[in-house]
Backbone bond lengths (Angstrom), bond angles and torsions (degrees), N, CA, C in turn:
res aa  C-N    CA-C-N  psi(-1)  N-CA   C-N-CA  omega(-1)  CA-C   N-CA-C  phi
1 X - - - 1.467 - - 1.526 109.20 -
2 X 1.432 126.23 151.81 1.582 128.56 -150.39 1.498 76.92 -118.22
3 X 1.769 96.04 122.28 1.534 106.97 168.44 1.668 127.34 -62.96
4 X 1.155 115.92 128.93 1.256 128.47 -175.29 1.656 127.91 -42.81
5 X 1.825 115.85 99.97 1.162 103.86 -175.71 1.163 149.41 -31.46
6 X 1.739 145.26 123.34 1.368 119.86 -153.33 1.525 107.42 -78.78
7 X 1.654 135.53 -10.57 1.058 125.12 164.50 1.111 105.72 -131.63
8 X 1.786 105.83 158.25 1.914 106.90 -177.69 1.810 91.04 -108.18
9 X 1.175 142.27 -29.52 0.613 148.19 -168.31 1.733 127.80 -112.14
10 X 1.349 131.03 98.77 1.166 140.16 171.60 1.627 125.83 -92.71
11 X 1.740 116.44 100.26 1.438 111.21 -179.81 1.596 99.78 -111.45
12 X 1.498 89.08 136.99 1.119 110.89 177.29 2.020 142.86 -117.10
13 X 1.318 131.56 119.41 1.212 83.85 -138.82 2.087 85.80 -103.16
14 X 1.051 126.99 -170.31 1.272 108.50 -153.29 1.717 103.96 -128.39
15 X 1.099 119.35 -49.97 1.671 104.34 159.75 1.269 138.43 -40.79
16 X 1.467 154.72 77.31 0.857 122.94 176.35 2.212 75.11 123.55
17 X 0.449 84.08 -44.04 2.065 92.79 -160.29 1.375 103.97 -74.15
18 X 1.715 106.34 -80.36 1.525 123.60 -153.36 1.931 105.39 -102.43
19 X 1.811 104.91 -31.09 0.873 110.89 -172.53 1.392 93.27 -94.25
20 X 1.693 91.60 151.94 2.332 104.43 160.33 1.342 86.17 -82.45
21 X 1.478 90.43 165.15 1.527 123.66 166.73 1.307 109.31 -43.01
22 X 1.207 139.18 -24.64 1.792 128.55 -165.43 2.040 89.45 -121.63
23 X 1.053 80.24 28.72 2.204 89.53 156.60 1.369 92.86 53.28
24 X 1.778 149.52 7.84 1.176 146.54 126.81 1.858 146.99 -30.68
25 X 1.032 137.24 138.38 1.365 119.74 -157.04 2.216 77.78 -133.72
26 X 2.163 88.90 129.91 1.243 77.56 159.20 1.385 153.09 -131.05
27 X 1.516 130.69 -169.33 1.232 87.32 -146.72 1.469 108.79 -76.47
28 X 1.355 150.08 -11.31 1.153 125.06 149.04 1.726 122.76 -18.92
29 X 1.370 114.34 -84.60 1.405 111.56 165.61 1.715 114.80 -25.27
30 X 1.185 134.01 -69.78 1.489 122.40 179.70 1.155 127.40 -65.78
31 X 1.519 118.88 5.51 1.540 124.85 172.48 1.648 107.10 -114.92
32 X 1.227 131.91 -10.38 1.720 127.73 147.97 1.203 99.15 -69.93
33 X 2.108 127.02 -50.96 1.280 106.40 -151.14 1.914 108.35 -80.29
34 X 1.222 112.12 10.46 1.674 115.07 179.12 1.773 94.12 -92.44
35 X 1.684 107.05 -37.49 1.382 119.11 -167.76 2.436 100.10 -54.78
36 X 1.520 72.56 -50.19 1.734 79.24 -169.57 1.816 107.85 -66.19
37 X 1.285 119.73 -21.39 1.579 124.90 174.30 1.439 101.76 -94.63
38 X 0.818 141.10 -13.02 1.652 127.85 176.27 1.782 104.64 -90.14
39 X 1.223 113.59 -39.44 2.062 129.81 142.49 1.457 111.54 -26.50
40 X 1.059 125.86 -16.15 1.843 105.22 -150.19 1.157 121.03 120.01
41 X 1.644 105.54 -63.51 1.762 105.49 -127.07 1.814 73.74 -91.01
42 X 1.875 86.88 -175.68 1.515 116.84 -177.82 1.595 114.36 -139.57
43 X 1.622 95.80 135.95 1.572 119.25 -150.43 1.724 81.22 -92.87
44 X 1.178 120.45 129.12 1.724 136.89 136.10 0.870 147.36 -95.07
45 X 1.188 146.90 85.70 1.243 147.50 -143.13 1.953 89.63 -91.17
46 X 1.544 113.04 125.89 1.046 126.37 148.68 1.274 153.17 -117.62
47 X 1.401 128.05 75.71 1.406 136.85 -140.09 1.463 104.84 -96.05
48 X 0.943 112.51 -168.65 1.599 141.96 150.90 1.299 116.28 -91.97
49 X 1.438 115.98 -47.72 1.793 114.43 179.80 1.446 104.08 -47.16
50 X 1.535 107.97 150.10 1.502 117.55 172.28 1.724 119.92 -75.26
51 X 0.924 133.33 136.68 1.269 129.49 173.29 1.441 119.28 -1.91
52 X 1.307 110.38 -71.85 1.717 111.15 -174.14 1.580 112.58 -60.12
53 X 1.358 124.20 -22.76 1.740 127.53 173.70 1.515 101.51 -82.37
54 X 1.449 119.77 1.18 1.228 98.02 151.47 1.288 140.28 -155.47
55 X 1.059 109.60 47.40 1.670 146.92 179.85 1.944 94.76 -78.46
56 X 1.022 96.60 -64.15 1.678 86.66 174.50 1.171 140.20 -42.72
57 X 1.989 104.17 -41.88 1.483 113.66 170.69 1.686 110.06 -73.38
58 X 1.374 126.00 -31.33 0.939 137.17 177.19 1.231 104.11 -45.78
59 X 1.250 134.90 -52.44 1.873 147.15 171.11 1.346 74.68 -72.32
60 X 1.034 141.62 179.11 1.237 165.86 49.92 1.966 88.45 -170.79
61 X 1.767 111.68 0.49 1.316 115.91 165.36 1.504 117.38 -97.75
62 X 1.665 95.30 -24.67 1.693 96.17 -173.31 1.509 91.87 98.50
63 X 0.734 160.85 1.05 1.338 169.24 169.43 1.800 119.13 -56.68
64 X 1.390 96.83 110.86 1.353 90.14 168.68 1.733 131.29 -142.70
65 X 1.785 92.23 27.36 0.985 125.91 167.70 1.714 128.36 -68.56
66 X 1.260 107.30 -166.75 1.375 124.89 164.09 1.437 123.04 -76.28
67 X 1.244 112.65 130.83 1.765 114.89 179.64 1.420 105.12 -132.07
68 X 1.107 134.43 133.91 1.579 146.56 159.52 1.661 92.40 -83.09
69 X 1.714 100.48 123.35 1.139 124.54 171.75 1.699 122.11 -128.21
70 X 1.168 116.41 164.63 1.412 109.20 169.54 2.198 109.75 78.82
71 X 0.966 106.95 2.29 1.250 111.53 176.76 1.884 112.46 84.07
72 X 1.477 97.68 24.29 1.321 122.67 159.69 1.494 106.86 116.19
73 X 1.418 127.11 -5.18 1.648 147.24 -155.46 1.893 85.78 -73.52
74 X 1.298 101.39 -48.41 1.559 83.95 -167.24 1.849 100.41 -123.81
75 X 1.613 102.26 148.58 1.440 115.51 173.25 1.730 102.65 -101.49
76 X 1.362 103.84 117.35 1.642 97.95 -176.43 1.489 103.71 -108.92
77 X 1.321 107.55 142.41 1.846 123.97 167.84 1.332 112.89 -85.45
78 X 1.353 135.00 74.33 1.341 127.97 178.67 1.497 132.50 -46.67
79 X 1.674 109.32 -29.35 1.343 134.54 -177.76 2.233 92.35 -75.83
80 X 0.578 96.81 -44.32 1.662 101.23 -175.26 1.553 117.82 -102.40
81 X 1.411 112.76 -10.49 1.388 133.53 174.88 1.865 109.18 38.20
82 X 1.557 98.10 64.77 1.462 116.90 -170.78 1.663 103.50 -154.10
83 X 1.514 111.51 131.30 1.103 106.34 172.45 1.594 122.28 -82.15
84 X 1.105 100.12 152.62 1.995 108.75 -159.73 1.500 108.37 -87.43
85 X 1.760 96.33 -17.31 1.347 111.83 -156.87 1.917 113.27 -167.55
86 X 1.367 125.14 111.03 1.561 104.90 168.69 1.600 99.59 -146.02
87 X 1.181 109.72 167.40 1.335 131.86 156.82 1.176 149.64 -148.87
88 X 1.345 125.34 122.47 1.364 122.71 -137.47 1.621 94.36 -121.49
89 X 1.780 102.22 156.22 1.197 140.48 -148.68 1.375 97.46 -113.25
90 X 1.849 114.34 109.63 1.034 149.01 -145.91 1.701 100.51 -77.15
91 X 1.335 108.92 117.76 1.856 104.46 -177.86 1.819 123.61 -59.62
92 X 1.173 124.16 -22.04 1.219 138.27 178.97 1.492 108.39 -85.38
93 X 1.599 109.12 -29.21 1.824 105.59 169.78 1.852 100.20 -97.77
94 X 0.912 117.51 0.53 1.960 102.21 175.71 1.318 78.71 -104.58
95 X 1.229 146.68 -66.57 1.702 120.86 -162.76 1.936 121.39 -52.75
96 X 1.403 93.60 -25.26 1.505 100.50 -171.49 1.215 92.33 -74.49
97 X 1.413 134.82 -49.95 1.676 152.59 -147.38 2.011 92.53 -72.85
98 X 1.547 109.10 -59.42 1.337 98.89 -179.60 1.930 113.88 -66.19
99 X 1.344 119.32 -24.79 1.768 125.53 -164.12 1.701 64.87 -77.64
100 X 1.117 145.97 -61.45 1.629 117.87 -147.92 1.693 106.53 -66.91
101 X 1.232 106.38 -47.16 1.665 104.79 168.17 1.316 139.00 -62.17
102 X 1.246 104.31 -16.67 1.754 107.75 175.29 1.584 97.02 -87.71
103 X 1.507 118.07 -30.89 1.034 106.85 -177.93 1.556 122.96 -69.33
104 X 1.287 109.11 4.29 1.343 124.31 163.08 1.467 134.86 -98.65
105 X 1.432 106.83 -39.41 1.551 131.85 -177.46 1.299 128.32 -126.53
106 X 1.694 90.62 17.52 1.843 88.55 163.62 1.789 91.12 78.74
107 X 1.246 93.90 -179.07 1.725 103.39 -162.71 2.088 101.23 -79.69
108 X 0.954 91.83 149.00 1.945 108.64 174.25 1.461 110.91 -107.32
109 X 0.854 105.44 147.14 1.665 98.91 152.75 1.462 129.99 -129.20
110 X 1.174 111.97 142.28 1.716 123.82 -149.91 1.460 112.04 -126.93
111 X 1.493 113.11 146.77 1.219 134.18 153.43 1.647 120.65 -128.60
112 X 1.251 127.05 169.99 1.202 135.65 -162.62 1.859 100.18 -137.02
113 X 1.045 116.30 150.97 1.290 139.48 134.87 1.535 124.85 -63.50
114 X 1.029 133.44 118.14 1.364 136.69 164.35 1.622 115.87 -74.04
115 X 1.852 131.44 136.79 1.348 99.68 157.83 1.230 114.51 -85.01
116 X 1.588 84.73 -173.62 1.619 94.85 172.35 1.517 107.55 119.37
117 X 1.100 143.93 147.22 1.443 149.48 -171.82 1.568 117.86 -76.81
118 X 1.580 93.41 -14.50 1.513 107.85 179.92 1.986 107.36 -109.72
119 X 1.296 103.40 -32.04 1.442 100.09 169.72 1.314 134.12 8.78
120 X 1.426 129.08 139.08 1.066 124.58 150.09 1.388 128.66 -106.15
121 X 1.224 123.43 157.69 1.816 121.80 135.31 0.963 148.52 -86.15
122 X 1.612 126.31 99.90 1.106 149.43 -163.09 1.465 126.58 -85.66
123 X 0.827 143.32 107.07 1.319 149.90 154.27 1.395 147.70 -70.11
124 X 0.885 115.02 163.93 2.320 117.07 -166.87 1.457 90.16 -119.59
125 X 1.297 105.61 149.96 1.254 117.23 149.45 1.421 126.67 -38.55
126 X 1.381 117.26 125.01 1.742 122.58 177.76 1.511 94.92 96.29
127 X 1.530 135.07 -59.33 1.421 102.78 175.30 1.628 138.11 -54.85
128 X 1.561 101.38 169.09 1.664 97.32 -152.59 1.790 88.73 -135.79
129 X 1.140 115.28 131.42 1.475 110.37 -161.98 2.039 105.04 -84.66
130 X 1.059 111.27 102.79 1.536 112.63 -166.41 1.876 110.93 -56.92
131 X 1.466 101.20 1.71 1.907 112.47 -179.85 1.456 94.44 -133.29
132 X 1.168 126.49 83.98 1.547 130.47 177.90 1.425 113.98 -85.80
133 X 1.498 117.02 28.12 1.312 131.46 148.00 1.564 120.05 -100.68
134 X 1.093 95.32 -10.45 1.426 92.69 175.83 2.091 129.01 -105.28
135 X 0.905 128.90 130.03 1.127 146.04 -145.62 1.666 98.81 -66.96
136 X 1.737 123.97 129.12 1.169 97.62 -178.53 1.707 78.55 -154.19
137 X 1.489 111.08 160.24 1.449 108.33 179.24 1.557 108.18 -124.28
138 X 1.629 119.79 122.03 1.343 118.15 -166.86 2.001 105.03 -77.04
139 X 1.094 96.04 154.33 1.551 103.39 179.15 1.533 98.91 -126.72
140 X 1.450 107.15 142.84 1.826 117.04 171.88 1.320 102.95 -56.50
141 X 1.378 129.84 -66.64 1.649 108.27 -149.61 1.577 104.68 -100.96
142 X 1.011 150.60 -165.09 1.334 152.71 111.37 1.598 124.53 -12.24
143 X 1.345 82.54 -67.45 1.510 107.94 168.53 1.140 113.62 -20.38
144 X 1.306 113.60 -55.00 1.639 126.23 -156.50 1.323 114.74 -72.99
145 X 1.925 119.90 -10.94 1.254 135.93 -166.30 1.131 113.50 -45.89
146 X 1.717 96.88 -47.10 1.640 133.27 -157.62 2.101 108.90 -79.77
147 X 0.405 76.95 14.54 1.934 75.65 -173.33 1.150 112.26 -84.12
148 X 1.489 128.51 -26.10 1.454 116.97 151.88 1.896 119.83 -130.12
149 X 1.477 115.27 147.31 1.033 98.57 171.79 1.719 145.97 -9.81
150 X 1.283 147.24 84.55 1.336 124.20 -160.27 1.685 105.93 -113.28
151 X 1.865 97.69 155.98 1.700 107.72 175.80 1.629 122.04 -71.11
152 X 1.514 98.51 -19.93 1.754 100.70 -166.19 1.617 105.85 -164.32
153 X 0.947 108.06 165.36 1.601 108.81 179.70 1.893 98.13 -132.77
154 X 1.305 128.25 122.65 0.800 139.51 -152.74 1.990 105.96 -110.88
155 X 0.908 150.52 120.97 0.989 161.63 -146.48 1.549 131.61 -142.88
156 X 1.300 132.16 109.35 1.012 148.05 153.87 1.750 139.41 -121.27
157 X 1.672 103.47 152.91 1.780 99.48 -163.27 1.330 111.68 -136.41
158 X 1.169 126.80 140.88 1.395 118.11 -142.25 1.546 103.34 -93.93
159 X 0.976 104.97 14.38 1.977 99.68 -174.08 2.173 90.34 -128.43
160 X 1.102 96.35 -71.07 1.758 108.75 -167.15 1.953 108.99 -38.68
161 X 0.869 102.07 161.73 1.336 108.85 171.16 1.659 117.09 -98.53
162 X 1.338 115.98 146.26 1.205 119.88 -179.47 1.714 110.38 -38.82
163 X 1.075 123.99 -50.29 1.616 128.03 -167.75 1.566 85.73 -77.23
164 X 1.221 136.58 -63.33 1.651 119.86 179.69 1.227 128.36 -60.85
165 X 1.248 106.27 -15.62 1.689 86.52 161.74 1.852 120.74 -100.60
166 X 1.632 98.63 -7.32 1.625 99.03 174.10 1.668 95.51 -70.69
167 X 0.994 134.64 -35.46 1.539 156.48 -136.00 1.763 94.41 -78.83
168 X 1.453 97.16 -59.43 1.419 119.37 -178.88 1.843 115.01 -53.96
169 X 1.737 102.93 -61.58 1.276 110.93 -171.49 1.385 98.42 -66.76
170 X 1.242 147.94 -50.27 1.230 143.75 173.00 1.348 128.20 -5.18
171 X 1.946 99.50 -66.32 1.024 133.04 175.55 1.492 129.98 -67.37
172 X 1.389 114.18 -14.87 1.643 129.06 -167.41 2.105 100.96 -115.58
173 X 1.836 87.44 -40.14 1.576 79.00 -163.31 1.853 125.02 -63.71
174 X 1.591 76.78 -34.52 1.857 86.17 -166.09 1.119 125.37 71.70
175 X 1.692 119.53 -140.70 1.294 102.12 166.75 1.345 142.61 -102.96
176 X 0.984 83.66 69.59 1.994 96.27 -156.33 1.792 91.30 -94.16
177 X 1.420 93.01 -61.39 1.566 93.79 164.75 1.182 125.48 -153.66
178 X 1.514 123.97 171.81 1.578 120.10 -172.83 1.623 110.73 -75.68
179 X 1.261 128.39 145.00 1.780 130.23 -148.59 1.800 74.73 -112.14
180 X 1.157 133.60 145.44 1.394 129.14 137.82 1.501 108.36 -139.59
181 X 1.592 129.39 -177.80 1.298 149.02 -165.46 1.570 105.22 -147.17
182 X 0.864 116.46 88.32 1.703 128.67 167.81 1.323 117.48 -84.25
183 X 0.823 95.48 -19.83 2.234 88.54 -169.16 1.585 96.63 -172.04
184 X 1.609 92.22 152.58 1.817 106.43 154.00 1.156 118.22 -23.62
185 X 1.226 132.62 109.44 1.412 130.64 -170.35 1.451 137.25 40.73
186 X 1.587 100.71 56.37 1.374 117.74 -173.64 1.365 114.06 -148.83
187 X 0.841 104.10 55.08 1.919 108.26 161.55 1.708 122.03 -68.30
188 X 1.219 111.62 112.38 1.182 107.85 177.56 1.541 140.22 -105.66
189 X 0.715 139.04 -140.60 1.980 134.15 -172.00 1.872 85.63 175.82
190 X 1.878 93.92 117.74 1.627 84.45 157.69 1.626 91.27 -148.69
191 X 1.184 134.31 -157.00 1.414 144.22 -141.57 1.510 87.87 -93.17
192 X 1.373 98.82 139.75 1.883 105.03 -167.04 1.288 106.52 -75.26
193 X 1.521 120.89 133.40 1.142 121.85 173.94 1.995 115.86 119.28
194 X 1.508 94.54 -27.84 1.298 118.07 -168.96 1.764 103.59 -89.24
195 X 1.422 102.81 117.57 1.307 115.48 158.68 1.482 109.94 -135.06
196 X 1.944 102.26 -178.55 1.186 100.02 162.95 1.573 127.66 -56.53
197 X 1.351 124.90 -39.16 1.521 125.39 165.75 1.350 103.39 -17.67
198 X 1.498 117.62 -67.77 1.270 130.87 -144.50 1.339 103.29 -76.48
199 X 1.024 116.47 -21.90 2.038 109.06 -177.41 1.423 100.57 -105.13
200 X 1.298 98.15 -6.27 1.676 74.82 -174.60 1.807 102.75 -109.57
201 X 1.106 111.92 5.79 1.708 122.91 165.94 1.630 102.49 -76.10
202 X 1.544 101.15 -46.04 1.339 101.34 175.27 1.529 135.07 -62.13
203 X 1.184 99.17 -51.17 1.873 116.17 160.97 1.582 98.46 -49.72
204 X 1.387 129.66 -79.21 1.123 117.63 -153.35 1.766 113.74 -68.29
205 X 1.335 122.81 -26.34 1.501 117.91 165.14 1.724 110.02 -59.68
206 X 1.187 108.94 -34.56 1.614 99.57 164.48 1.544 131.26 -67.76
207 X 1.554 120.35 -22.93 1.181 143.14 155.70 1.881 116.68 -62.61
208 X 1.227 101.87 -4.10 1.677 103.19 -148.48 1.579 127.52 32.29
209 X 1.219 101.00 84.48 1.605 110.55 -169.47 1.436 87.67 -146.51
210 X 1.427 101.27 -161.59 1.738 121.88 -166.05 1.275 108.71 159.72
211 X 1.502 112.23 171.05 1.848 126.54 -155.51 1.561 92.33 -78.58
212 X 1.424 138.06 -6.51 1.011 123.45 175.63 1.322 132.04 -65.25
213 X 1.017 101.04 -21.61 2.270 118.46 -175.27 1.593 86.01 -133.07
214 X 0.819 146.23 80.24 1.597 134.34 174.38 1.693 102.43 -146.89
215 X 1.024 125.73 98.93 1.582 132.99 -174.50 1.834 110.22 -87.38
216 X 1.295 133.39 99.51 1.420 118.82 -179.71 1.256 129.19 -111.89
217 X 1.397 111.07 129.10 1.707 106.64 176.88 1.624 118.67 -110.50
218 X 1.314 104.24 129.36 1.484 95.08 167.35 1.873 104.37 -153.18
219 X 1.476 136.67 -165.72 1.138 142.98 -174.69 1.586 119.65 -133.18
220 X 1.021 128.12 -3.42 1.102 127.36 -179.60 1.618 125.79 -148.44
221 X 1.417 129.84 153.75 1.695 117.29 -157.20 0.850 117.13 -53.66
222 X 1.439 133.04 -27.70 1.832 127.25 -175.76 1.987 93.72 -62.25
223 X 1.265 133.38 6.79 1.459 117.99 -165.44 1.675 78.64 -109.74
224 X 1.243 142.93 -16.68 1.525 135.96 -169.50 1.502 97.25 -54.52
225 X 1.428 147.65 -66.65 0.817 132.89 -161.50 1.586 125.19 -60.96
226 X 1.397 96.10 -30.03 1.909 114.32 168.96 1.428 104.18 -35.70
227 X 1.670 90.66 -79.50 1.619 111.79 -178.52 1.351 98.76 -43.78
228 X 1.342 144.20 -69.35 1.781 123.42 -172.84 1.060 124.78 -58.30
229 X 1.272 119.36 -1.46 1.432 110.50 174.16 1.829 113.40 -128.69
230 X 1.556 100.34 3.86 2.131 94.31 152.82 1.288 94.27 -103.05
231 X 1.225 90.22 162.52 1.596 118.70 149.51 1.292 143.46 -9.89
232 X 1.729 72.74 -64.81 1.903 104.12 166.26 1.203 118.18 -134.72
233 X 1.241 104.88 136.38 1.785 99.10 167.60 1.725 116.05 -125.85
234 X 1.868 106.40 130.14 1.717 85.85 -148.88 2.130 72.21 -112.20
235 X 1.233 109.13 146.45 1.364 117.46 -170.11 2.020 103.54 -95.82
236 X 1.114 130.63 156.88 1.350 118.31 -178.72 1.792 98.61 -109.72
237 X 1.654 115.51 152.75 1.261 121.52 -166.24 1.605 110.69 -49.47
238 X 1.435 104.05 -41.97 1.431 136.50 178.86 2.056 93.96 -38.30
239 X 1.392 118.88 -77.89 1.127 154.74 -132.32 1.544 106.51 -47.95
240 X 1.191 144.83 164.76 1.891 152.65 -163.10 1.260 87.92 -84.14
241 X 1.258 116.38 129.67 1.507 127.00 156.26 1.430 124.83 -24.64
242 X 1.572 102.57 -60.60 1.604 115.68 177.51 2.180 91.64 -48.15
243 X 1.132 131.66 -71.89 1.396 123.42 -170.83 1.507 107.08 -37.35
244 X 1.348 125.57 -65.65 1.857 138.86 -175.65 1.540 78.83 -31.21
245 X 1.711 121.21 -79.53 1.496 102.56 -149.17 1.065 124.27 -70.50
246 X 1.646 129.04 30.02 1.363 117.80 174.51 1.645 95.88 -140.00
247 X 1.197 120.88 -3.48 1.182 124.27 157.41 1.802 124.75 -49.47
248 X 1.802 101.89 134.28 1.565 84.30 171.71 1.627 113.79 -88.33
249 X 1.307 128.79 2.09 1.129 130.97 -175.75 1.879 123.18 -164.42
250 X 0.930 137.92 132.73 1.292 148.04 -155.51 1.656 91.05 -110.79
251 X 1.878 121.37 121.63 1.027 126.37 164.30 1.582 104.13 -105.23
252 X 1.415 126.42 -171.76 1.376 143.79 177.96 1.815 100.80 -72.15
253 X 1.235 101.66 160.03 1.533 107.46 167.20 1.103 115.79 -45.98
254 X 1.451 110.50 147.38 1.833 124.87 147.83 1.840 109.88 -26.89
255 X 1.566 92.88 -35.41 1.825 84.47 -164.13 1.321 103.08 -90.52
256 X 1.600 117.19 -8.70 1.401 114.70 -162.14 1.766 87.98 -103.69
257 X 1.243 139.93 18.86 1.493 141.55 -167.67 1.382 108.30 41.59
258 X 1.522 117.21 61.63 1.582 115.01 -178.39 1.469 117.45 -57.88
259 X 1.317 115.28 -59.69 1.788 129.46 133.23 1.197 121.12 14.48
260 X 1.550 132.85 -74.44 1.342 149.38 163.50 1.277 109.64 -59.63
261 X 1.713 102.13 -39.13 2.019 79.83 -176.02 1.655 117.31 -69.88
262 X 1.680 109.59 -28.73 1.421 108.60 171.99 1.143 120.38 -36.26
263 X 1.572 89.64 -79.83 1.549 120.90 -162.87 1.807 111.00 -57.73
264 X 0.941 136.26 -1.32 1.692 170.54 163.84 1.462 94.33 -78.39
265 X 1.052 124.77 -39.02 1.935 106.25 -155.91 1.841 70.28 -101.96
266 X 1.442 122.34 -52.42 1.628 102.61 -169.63 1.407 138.57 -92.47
267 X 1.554 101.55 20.22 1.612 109.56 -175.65 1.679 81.87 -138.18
268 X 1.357 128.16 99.79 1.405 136.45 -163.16 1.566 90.65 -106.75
């Protein structure tokens, strides 16, 4: 009898984590992650990107599963290319949420996520898209942010540092909305309460799974809540300090396939 895999469940988060630097997956990585699905278990991709930024990688995984997108706001069906599940971030609390922060740090400049499977990313004048592979459409005023429902409001400031201005909004927003830091110049604002934890409890109770077998990798603080709620949380060399110290284990870089080397020592 074939001893029982030590996890059924693998989330992964993909900037910085699963993806190289040129938004590529390699093939090391896609020959554990066929290794870990031909095993049992089931691959999740849990990002920050909104649904439509990642429907592509999703193909280019073979994937026709479930993905937590949007920084957990939306549960996407890739096989049916429909969300299962979203929630969107109220326009009168992201305008109030940024008037409390400028009123601290001088002016920001912002873009949003749209939902929806078709969504866009929209942008203001003065922001600068920190993934300039990825598709985003600038709008003249601010104003213009608002025209369709959106998952997150995305934020950057031309003097502060990424940790000082997550540092800042933290402190001003409350609960208007949840503050996170995903990437080099990406502080975000999405519907209070909402993290990755939260979509990906959701995805995986739809999977019938749970934090008990659930192994997670990601690099930066929006992945803290991941890590508290698997099992494991393995941090990448790359990854924000604040992640290392709550990590149970430190793998090699994104570029060095830290990912593969795990999942290699536990899917033999």
């Amino acid at each position: 009898m074939a001893a029982p895999i030590a996890y059924s469940l693998i989330a992964t988060d993909l900037d910085g984590t699963l993806l190289r630097g040129d938004d590529t997956l390699s093939d090391r990585s896609l020959a554990v992650l066929a290794r870990v699905a031909a095993a049992g278990a089931r691959h999740l991709v849990v990002t920050g990107r909104p649904a439509p930024r990642v429907r592509p990688l999703l193909d280019d995984l073979g994937s026709e599963g479930l993905a937590v997108c949007g920084q957990g706001a939306q549960v996407y069906d890739a096989g049916a290319d429909r969300l299962l599940w979203s929630v969107t971030l109220d326009q009168e609390l992201a305008e109030t949420a940024l008037g409390k922060i400028e009123a601290e740090v001088g002016q920001v400049y912002a873009a949003v996520d749209q939902d929806g499977v078709d969504g866009l990313t929209l942008i203001e004048p003065g922001y600068l898209m920190p993934h300039p592979t990825l598709p985003a459409v600038r709008v003249g005023r601010r104003e213009d942010l608002w025209c369709e429902p959106i998952s997150k409001v995305l934020l950057r400031h031309p003097e502060l540092s990424d940790d000082q201005l997550a540092a800042t909004a933290r402190s001003v927003v409350g609960s208007l909305a949840t503050v996170t830091m995903s990437g080099p110049g990406t502080v975000e604002l999405q519907p209070c309460g909402i993290t990755k934890a939260t979509g990906l409890a959701l995805a995986a109770d739809h999977l019938g799974l749970g934090p008990e077998r659930t192994i997670a990798f990601g690099d930066m603080p929006n992945d803290i809540p991941m890590f508290d709620w698997a099992a494991r949380g393995v941090a990448m060399a790359n990854a924000h300090p604040e992640l290392k110290a709550v990590a149970d284990e430190i793998t090699l870089s994104n570029e060095d396939d830290g990912i593969a080397v795990v999942l290699e020592g536990l899917f033999r």
